[in-house]
C-alpha positions, 0 to 999 in steps of 0.5 A: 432614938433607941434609947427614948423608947426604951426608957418610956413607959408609956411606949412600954404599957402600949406595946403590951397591952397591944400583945394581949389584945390581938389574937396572935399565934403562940410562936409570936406571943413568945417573941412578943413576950421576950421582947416586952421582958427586954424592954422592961429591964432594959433600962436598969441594965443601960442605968448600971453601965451609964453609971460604971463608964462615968469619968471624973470630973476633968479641969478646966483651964480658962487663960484666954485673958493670959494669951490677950498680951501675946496675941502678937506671938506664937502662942504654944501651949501644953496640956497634960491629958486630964485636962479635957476643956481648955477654954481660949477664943484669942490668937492661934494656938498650937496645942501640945498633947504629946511629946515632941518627938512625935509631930512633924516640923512646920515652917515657921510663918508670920501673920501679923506686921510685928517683931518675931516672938514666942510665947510658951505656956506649960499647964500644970507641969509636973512639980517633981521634975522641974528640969524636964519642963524647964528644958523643953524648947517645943523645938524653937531655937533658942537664938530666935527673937522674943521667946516667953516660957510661962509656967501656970502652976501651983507649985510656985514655990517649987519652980522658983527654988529650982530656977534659982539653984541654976546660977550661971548654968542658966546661960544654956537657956540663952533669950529664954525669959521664963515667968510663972503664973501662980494658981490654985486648984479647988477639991475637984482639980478646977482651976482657980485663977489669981485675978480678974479677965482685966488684970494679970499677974507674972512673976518675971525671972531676973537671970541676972540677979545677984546681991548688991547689984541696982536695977534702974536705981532699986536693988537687984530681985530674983523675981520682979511681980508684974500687974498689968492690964491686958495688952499694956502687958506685952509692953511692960514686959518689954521693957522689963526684958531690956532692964533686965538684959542691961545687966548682962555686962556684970556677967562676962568673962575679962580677962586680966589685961583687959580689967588692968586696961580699964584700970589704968585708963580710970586712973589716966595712965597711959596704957602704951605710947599712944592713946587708948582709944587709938590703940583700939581704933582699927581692931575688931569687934570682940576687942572694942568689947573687952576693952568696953566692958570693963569700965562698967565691970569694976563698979560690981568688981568686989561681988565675985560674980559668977561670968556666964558668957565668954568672948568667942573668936569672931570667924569666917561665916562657915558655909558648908555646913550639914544642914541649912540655918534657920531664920526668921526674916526681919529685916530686908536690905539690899546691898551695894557695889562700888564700880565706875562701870557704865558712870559717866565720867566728868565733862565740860559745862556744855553738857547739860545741853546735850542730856535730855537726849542720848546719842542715837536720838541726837543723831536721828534728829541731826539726820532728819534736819539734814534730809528735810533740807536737802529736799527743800534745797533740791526745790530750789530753781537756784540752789542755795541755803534757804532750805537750810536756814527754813529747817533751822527756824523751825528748829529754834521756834522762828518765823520763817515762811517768807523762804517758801516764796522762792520755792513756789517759784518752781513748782505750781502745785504745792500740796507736797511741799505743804505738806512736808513743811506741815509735818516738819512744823508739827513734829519738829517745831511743836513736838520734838522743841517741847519735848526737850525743854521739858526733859531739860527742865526736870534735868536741873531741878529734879533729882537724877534717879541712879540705877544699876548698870548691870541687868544681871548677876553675870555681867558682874566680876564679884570681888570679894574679901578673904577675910570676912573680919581680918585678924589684926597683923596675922597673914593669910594661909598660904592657900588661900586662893584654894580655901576661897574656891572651895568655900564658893563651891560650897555654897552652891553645891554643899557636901552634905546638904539635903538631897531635895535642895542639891537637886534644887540646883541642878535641875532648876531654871533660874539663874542660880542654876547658871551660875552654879553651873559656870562654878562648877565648871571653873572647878573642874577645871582645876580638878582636870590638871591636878597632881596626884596626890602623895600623902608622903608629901602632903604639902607640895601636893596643897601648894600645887593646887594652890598655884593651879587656883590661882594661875588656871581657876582665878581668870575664869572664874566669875568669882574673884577674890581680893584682900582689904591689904591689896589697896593697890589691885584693888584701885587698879581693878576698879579704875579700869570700869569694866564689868567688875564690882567690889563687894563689901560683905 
């Protein structure tokens, strides 16, 4: 408002004009002078500092019709701090203007019903240090689902040199699909898109390219142009990804057995005695993959492919580990116990009379029958059965009123005796007749709906493995019993876990509180009777506590362990139906 006052003349010529008409004082003809002089080169000076303060024109960046394949996603986006007007009314965002060691983690949430996925977008990034803008993961890991770098540059070329340089070293990059969006910019730094709102442009990265492999029958590319329309892209270039991924069997390292394996099973020689396939039946997952691979492996073997993967050694899950996993749930599936506790054991074909009622209500309803009978017996002159042989009647939808006479004999008043007989007719006759034979019915056509026998965790013996994945023919440590406890402690109480969730544990009021509470204590228990430990005679010291886990921990614990060898405990401890259960993990 201040400013459009200054900058009228009209408001200027009046207020001066108004000075010299009026007959004012000298001291205030000198203020209202100075303040007419003010106003009069005002508006030159607010012009020159208007003019100094002009900032350059910033770019611009609209890449709405860029996000519409990813809506799905998390879409992360970095800018550098020129540009000032980024232009996007599509999913949400998280916007990148500093570097990464300076915010704050979050968890990571799902706002649509869709597969995990992550799509990245570096904004004109800096083409004289393409490593650092290619290594920037924006704190995602790298083993989580879909995950889509895009780099919108104008040095494709740049990009594209030093992504193909990597060779085998882009393993470290793992599920990373890396695409560039090629752009211009004009003389003032705006941005010039390549194509239209409806249709897009990628330049996808084959990790897997190398000279004379095939792709779907066309020859392998290092970068594979992608034209789609809006969101048939996200499609598109999943199926691009699961083409490109199939090749990924060119790039393992096998090993001399394994290739001479393949061989001599392509030129059906028999590898050993008995068959190849029977030889590889009970073993583990990493064997059935090098014996696997390698008959894919000799069809490209003369190129001298560079490997990046390697078999790992398959191992327990370590469970105390410094700091917790983190996940993205995808998938949510219960588990199953094998346990005869609570199973009903087979009987004769009779039975199925007897399911529609459990045994108290058989033995309510026998008692009520027995009750009712002897009052009617008692109101006979002559005691005989026809109070029996009424209930009876009832009982079977029979017409047995005519016993009533011999009762009327005895008493002249009858409105109890009617009465007893009405409640019986009602509730026996009508109810309890119907009732049955409507739960019999749905006993033999509807299926029999199982539910657990077990209301909490603590009536279950968990029997679990040592071995998770059992190395073919190597014996278990001599320590077992004591690496199990210790694993199992862990995993309530963990070493070095955050402090928040350690106190989680021993504060909480749910069950895993008492259940961490009860491992606990079968811990200390065996801690109470421990040697001393003498580092002289270190392995005496691990046998003892092994005996102890094994003589004092493993009958109250309610962990308890069992090896896939031990066929024999293991059926002599489920066939007793007690509250134990064997878990499969």
């Amino acid at each position: 408002m201040l400013a459009y006052f200054i900058k009228n003349p009209i408001f200027r010529e009046l207020m001066f004009r108004t000075i010299l008409k009026d007959k004012i004082s000298p001291l205030l003809y000198t203020i209202s002078l100075l303040i007419v002089l003010f106003l009069h080169f005002a508006p030159t000076e607010c012009s020159s500092v208007h003019v100094h303060n002009a900032q350059p024109r910033s770019r611009q960046i609209e890449i709405t019709h860029y996000l519409a394949p990813f809506e799905n996603c998390n879409n992360i986006i970095v800018v550098s701090r020129n540009i000032q007007n980024l232009k996007s009314h599509r999913a949400p965002i998280i916007l990148f203007t500093t570097p990464y060691s300076d915010l704050l983690r979050f968890p990571v949430l799902r706002r649509n019903v869709s597969h995990y996925c992550s799509a990245s977008f570096r904004i004109m990034p800096n083409p004289n240090n393409p490593k650092a803008t290619v290594d920037w993961n924006h704190g995602i890991k790298t083993s989580f689902g879909l995950q889509y770098f895009i780099l919108v540059t104008n040095s494709k070329s740049t990009f594209q040199q030093f992504i193909e340089k990597l060779g085998a070293d882009f393993y470290h990059y793992k599920r990373k699909e890396i695409m560039i969006i090629d752009v211009t910019l004009d003389v003032n730094g705006v941005t010039i898109w390549p194509a239209s709102a409806d249709h897009v442009t990628f330049y996808y990265h084959n990790m897997y390219h190398h000279e004379g492999i095939s792709v779907s029958g066309n020859p392998s590319r290092c970068w594979i142009q992608v034209q789609c329309e809006g969101h048939d892209c996200f499609d598109e270039l999943q199926i691009i990804g699961e083409t490109v991924s199939q090749l990924n069997k060119y790039f393992w390292e096998i090993n001399n057995r394994a290739i001479a394996s393949a061989r001599w099973s392509n030129e059906k020689k028999p590898l050993h005695k008995k068959s190849p396939t029977e030889g590889y039946f009970l073993t583990d997952l990493i064997e059935s993959k090098e014996f696997w691979l390698p008959h894919d492996f000799n069809r490209y073997s003369d190129l001298n492919i560079t490997p990046f993967y390697y078999f790992p050694t398959l191992n327990k899950f370590f469970t105390s580990h410094s700091r917790p996993f983190e996940f993205v749930i995808e998938q949510v599936q219960t588990e199953r116990f094998l346990s005869c506790y609570k199973v009903k054991p087979d009987s004769f074909i009779l039975a199925a009379l007897t399911d529609p009622f459990d045994i108290s209500s058989w033995i309510c309803i026998v008692l009520s029958l027995m009750l009712t009978s002897t009052i009617l017996t008692a109101l006979l002159a002559t005691p005989t059965m026809d109070g029996v042989i009424f209930m009876i009647g009832i009982f079977l939808e029979n017409s047995v009123m005519d016993r009533l006479i011999k009762v009327k004999t005895r008493f002249h008043i009858t409105v109890g005796l009617r009465l007893l007989v009405g409640v019986c007719v009602l509730l026996t006759g009508t109810v309890l007749v119907n009732w049955y034979k409507t739960l019999f019915t749905m006993e033999m056509i509807v299926p029999a709906w199982q539910t657990s026998p077990w209301e909490t965790l603590f009536e279950i013996q968990v029997i679990m493995p040592f071995n998770l994945v059992g190395i073919p023919g190597v014996q278990p440590p001599r320590i077992s019993y004591l690496v199990f406890f210790a694993t199992i402690r862990h995993i309530f109480f963990p070493f070095s876990y955050e402090i928040d969730q350690f106190r989680e544990v021993e504060t909480g009021q749910s069950g895993v509180k008492k259940m961490a509470t009860r491992v606990e204590n079968t811990f200390n228990v065996g801690i109470g009777i421990k040697p001393t430990f003498n580092v002289t005679n270190y392995t005496a010291y691990v046998l003892k506590m092994e005996n102890i886990s094994y003589h004092t921990m493993l009958p109250i614990s309610p962990f308890k362990p069992i090896q896939y060898e031990e066929t024999d405990r293991f059926m002599d401890t489920v066939s007793a139906c007690q509250k134990i259960a064997y878990l499969d993990t």
